[in-house]
C-alpha positions as CSV (number, residue, x, y, z in Angstrom):
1,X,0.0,0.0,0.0
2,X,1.0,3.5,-1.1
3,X,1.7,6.3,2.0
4,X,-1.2,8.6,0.9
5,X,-3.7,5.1,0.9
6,X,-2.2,4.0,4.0
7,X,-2.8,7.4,5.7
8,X,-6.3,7.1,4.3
9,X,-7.1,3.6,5.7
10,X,-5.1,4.6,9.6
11,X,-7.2,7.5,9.8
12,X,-10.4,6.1,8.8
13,X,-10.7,8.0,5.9
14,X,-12.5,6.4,2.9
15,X,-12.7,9.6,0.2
16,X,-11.2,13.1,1.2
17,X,-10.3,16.7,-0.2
18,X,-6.7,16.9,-1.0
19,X,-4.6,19.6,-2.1
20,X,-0.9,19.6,-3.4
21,X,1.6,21.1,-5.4
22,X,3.5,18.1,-6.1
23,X,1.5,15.1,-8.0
24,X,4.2,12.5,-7.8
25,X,2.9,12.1,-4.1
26,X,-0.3,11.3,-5.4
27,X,0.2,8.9,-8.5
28,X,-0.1,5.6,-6.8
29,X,-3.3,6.6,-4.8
30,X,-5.4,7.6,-8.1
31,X,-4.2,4.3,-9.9
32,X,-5.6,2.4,-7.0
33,X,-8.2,4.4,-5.8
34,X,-8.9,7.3,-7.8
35,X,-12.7,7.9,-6.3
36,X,-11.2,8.1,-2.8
37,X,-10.3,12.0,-3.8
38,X,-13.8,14.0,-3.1
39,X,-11.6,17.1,-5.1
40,X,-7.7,17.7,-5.7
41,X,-6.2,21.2,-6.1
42,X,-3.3,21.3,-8.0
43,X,-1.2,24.8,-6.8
44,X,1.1,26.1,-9.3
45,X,2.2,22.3,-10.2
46,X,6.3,22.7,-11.5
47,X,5.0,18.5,-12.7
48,X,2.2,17.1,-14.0
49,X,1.1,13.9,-15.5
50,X,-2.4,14.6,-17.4
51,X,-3.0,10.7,-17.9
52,X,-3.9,9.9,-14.4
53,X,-4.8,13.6,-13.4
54,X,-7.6,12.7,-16.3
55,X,-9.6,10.2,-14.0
56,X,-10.3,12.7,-11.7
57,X,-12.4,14.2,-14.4
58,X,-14.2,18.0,-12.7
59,X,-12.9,16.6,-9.4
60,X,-9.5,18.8,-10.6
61,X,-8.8,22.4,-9.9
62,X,-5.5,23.6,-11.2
63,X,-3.9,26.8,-9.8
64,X,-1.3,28.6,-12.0
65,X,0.5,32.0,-12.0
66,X,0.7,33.7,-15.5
67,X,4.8,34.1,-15.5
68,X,7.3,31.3,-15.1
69,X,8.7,27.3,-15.8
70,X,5.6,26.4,-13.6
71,X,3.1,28.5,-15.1
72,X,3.9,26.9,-18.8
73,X,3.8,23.3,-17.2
74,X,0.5,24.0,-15.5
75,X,-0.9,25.6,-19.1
76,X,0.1,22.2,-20.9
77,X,-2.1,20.6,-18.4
78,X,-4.9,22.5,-18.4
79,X,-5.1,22.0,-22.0
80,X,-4.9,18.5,-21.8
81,X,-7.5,18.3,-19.4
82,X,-11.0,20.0,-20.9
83,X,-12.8,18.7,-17.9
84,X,-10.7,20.0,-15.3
85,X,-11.3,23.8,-14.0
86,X,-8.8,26.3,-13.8
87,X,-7.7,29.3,-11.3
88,X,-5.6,31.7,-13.1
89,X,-3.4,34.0,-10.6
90,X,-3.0,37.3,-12.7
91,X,0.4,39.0,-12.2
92,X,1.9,36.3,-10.6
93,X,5.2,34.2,-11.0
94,X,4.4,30.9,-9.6
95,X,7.8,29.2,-9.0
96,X,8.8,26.3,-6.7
97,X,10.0,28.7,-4.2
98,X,7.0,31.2,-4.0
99,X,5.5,31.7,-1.0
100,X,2.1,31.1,-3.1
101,X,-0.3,31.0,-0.3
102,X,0.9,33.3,1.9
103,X,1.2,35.9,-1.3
104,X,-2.3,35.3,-2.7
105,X,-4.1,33.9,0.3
106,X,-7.6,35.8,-0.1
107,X,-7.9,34.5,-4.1
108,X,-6.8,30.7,-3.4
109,X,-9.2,30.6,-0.1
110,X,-11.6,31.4,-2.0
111,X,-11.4,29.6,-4.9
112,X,-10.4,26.3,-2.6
113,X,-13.3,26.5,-0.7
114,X,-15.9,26.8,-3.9
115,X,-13.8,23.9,-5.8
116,X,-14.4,21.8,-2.4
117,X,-18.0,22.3,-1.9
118,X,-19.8,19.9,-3.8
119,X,-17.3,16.8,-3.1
120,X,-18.8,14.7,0.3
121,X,-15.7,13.5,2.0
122,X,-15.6,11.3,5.1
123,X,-16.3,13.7,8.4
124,X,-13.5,13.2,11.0
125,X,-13.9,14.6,14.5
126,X,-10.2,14.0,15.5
127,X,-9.2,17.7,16.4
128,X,-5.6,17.9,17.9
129,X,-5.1,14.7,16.5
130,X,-1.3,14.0,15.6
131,X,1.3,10.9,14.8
132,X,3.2,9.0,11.9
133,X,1.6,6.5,9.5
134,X,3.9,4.7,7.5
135,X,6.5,7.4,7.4
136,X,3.8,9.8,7.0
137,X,3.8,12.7,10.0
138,X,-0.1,14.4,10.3
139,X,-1.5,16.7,12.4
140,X,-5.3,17.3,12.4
141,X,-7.0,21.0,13.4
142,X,-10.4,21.2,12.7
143,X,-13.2,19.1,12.6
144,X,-15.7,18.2,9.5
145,X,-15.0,17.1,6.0
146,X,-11.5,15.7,5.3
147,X,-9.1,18.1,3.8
148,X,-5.6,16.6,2.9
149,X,-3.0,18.9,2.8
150,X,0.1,17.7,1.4
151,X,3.4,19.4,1.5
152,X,4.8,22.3,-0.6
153,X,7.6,22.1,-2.8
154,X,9.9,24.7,-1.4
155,X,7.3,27.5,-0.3
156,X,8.4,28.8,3.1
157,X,5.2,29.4,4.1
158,X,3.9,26.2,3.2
159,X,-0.3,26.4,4.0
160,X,-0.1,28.6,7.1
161,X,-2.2,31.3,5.8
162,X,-5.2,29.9,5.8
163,X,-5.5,26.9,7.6
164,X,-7.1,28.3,10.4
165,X,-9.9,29.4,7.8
166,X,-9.8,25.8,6.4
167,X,-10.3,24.4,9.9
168,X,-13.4,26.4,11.1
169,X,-15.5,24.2,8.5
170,X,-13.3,21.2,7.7
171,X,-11.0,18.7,9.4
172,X,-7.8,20.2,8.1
173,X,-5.0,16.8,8.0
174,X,-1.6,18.4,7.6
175,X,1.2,16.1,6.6
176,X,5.2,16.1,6.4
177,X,7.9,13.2,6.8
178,X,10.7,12.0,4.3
179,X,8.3,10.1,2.3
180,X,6.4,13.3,0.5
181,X,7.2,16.6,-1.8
182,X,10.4,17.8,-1.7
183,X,11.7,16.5,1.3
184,X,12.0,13.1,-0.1
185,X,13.6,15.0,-3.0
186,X,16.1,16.3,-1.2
187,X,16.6,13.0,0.8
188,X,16.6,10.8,-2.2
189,X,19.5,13.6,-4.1
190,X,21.1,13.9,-1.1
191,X,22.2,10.3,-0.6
192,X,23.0,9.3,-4.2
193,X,25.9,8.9,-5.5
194,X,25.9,10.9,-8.6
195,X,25.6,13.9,-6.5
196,X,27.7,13.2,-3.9
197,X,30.3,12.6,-6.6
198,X,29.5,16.3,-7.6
199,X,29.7,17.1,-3.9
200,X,33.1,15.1,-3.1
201,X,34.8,17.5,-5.9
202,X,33.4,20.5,-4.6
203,X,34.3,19.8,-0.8
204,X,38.0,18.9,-2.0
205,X,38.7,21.8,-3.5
206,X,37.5,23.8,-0.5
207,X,39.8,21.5,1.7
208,X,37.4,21.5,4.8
209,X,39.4,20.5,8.0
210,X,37.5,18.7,11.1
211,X,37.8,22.5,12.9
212,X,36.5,24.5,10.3
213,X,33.6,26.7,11.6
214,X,31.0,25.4,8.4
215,X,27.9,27.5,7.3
216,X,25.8,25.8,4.7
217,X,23.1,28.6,3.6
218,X,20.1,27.0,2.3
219,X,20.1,23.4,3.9
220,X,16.6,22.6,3.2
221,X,16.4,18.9,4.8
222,X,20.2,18.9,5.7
223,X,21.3,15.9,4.0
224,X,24.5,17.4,2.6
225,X,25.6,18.6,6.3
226,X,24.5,15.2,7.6
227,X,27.1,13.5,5.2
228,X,29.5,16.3,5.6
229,X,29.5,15.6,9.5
230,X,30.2,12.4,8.6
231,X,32.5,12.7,5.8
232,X,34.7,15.2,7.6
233,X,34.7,14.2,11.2
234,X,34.1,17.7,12.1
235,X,35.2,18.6,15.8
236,X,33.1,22.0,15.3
237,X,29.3,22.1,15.0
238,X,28.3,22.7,11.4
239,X,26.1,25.6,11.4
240,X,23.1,25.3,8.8
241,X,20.1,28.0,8.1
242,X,17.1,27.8,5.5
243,X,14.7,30.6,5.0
244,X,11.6,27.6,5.6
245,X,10.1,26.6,8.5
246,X,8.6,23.2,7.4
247,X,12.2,22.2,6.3
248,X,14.0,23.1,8.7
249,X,12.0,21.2,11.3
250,X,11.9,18.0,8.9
251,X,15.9,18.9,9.0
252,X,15.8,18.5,12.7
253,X,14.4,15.5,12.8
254,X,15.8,13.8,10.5
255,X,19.5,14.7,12.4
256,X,18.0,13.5,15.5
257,X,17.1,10.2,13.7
258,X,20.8,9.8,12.3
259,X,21.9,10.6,16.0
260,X,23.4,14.1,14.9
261,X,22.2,16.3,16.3
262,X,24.8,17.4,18.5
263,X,27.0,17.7,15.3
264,X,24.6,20.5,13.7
265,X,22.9,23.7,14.9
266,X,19.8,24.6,12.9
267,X,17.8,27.6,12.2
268,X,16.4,30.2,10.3
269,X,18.1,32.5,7.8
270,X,17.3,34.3,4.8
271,X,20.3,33.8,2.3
272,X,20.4,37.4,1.0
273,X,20.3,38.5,4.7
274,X,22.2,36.1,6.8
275,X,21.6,36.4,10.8
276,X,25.7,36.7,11.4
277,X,28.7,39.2,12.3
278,X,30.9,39.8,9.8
279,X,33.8,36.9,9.2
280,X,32.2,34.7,11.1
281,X,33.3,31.2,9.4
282,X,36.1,29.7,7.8
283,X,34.1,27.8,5.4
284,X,30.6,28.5,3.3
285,X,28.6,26.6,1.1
286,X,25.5,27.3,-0.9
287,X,24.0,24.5,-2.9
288,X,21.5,25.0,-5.3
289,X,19.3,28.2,-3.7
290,X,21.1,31.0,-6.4
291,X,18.4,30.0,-8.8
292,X,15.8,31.5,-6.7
293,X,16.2,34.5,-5.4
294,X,19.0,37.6,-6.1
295,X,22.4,35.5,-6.8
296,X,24.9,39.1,-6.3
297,X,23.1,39.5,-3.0
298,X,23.4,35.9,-1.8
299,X,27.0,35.8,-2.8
300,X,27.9,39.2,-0.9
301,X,26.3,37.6,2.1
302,X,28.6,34.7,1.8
303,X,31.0,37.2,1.3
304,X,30.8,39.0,4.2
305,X,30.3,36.1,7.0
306,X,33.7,34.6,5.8
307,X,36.3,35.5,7.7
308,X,39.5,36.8,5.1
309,X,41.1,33.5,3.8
310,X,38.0,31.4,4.3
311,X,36.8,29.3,1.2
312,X,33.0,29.8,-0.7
313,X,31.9,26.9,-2.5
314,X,28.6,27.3,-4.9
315,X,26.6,24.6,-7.0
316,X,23.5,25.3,-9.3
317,X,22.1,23.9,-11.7
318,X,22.6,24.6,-15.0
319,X,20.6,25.9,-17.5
320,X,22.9,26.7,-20.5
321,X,23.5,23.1,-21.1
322,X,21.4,20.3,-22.0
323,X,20.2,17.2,-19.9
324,X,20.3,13.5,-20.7
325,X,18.7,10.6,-21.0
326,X,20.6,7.7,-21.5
327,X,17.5,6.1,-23.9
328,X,17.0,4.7,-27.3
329,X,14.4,7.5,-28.6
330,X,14.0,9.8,-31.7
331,X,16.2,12.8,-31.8
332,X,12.9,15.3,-31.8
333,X,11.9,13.7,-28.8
334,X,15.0,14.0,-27.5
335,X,15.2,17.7,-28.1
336,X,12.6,18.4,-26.2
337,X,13.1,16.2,-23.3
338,X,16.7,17.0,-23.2
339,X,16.1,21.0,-23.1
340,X,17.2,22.8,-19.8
341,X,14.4,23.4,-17.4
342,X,14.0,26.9,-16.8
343,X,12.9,27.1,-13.3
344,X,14.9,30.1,-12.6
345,X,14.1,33.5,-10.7
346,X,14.6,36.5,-12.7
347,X,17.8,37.7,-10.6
348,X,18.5,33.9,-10.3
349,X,21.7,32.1,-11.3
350,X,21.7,29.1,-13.3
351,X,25.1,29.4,-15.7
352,X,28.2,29.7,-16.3
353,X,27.7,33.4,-15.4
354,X,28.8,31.8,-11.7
355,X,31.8,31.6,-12.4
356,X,32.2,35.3,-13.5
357,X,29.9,36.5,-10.6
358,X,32.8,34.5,-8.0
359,X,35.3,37.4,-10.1
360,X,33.2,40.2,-9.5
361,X,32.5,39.4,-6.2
362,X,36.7,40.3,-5.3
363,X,37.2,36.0,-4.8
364,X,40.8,35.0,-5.7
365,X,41.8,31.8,-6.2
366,X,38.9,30.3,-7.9
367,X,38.4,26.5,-9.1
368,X,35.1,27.1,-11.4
369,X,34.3,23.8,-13.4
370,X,31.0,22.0,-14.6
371,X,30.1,18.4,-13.2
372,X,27.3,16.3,-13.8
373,X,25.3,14.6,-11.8
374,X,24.1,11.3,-13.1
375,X,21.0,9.4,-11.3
376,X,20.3,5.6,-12.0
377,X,18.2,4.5,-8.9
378,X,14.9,4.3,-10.2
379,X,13.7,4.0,-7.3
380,X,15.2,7.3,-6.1
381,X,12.8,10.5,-5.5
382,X,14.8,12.6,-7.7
383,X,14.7,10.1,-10.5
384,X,11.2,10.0,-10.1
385,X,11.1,13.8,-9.9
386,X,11.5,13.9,-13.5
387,X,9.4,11.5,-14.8
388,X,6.1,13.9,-14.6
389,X,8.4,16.3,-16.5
390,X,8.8,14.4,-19.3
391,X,5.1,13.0,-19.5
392,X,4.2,16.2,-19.5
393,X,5.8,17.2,-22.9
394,X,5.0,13.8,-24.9
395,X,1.7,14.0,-26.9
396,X,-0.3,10.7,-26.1
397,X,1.3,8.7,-29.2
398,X,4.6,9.5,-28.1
399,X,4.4,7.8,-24.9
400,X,3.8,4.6,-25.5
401,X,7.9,5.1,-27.2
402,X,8.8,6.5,-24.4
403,X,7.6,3.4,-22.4
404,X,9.1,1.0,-24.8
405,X,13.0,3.2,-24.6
406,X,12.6,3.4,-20.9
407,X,11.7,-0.3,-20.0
408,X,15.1,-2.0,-22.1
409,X,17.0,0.7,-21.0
410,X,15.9,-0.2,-17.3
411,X,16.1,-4.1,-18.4
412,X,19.6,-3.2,-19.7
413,X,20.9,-1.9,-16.8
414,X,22.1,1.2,-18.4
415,X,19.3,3.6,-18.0
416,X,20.1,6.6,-16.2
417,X,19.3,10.8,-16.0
418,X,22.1,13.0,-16.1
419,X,21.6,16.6,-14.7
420,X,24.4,19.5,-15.6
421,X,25.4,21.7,-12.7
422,X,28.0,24.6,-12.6
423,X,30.8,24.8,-9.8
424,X,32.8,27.2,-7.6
425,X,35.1,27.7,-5.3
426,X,37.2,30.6,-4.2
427,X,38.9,32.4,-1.2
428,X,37.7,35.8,0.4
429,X,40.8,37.8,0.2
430,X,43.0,38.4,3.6
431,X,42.5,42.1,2.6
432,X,40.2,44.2,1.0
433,X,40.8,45.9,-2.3
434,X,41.8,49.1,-0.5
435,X,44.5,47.4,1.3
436,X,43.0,47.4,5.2
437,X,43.0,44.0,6.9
């Protein structure tokens, strides 16, 4: 049995609202059981796969902004889906990162509670109700009609905004764990090799020592400074910060569960405003969080907290080169599956232009190089991060090629995703370019 079913069946629920941005969570409930979902809102989905999202039928509400990578994915969907209504957020650039809810929360109240009236859903009075079922953490506020609320990609705010509203008329079932949305994401990229391959170059040309005083800015579930507390042996807490609340506590956890802990202090910290004096570590990292916000100000942040003759290392994805998919399949189907995802802020970084941003920022010393990070596990989260990508831009008689390519590829042994990143690493002068110390 799936998570989301198994949730279902410990709670007592037998058909409930649900709403996500994230359908992968969802894929092997509405093959099973696809009359168990009363409604689904889909918020600003950055995946979709209009196949199974098609048996839901009017059941489907679809969010999307009208700027953006998510905006375009979430426009191919709603075409393919004539039965399905839509909520179009005017002015708005719907990433991963946006704090969606919290930006809009009048318009997607409103429109939520109207897509959710007509569904019956199974009435729970549990109210204060919390625990973990099959990996799944939930917390209940509310009683009434089920509403599932699964996590948020990267959204900071997450559902805060308006689940009390939700809650006065519905039995509002919050979840979280390492089995859902990005966390498992995270997780699942975290601990494979291809990236830690990426990783292991980057953190040898930064030469971390087992005293260094670390800062990784952006840790989201912290499964790089888990390793890294591993890898390195550090004697010196790592320090890690992330702007979002629902990560950071998932961070926590998880650290707690690998016995940790002690090894890495958490908490909160925007990247382009970091809560630290001046030269505060020896070391900084910043792993893929350029691409959504204002890169210059992130990197003058890192900047600053470094002490003079401290290292800065940066990863992010990039977007000037092409993917791959190690796959027997037409080359016009290649082109388009291949093709960078754009999923980029507009002061974002996801280039080479890293490399001369590291220059302008006064860095000396810099090791700049591209790496790529190649996923074969399947069974991995980020693999299967992808895979609603690429349904997403195959018209209906393409797939069944698709299907053919990927299962003698998998058969093979030789299928794999390989994802292009950009790499630096430099050192914060001992003096500035006046000369002081």
């Amino acid at each position: 049995m799936d998570g989301l079913s198994a949730l279902f069946a410990g709670l007592g629920i037998a058909r409930a609202h649900v709403a996500t941005q994230f359908q992968p969570d969802l894929d092997a409930a509405i093959d099973t059981a696809p009359d168990r979902f009363a409604s689904l809102a889909l918020l600003a989905p950055n995946r979709t796969d209009t196949g199974r999202l098609a048996r839901l039928g009017d059941r489907l509400l679809i969010f999307t902004g009208d700027e953006g990578f998510s905006a375009d994915t979430a426009e191919r969907a709603i075409a393919a889906l004539p039965e399905a209504r839509a909520h179009r957020l005017a002015n708005c650039r719907a990433e991963a990162w946006t704090d969606l809810v919290g930006d809009r929360r009048d318009e997607i109240l409103a429109a939520l509670r109207t897509h959710i009236a007509g569904g019956e859903a199974t009435v729970l009075d549990r109210d204060g109700d919390s625990g973990t079922i099959d990996g799944i953490t939930y917390s209940i506020r509310g009683r009434g009609p089920a509403l599932v609320l699964m996590p948020m990609l990267l959204s900071p705010g997450q559902w805060e905004a308006i689940l009390d509203d939700l809650a006065t008329d519905h039995s509002v079932v919050l979840t979280g764990g390492d089995r859902l949305g990005m966390v498992a994401v995270l997780e699942g990229r975290g601990g494979d090799a291809g990236y830690r391959r990426v990783l292991a170059s980057l953190l040898d040309e930064m030469a971390i020592r087992p005293a260094d005083r670390l800062l990784e800015v952006g840790c989201g579930t912290g499964a790089v400074v888990r390793w890294i507390a591993e890898r390195h042996a550090m004697t010196t807490p790592i320090t890690a910060v992330d702007v979002n609340a629902f990560l950071l506590n998932e961070a926590r956890g998880l650290a707690d569960r690998d016995g940790v802990t002690e090894r890495i202090s958490f908490g909160p910290g925007d990247a382009t405003a970091l809560p630290f004096v001046d030269a505060m570590f020896d070391a900084t990292l910043c792993l893929t969080v350029m691409e959504e916000g204002d890169a210059d100000a992130m990197l003058a942040e890192l900047v600053r907290v470094t002490r003079p003759g401290g290292r800065i290392g940066c990863v992010v994805r990039a977007v000037d080169r092409p993917m791959m998919w190690n796959l027997d399949i037409p080359d016009d189907m290649r082109a388009r599956l291949e093709a960078p995802i754009r999923s980029v802020n507009v002061d974002g970084c996801a280039d080479a232009s890293l490399y001369d941003r590291f220059v302008a920022a006064g860095l000396v010393d810099g090791r700049y190089f591209p790496a790529l990070m190649s996923v074969a596990d399947t069974a991995n989260p980020t693999f299967r991060y992808y895979l609603p990508h690429v349904m997403s831009l195959l018209a209906e008689a393409e797939k069944p090629v698709w299907q053919q390519a990927y299962a003698a590829a998998e058969a093979a042994g030789t299928l794999h995703l390989v994802r292009p990143m950009h790499c630096a690493v430099a050192t914060k002068p001992a003096t500035n370019p006046g000369g002081t110390p």
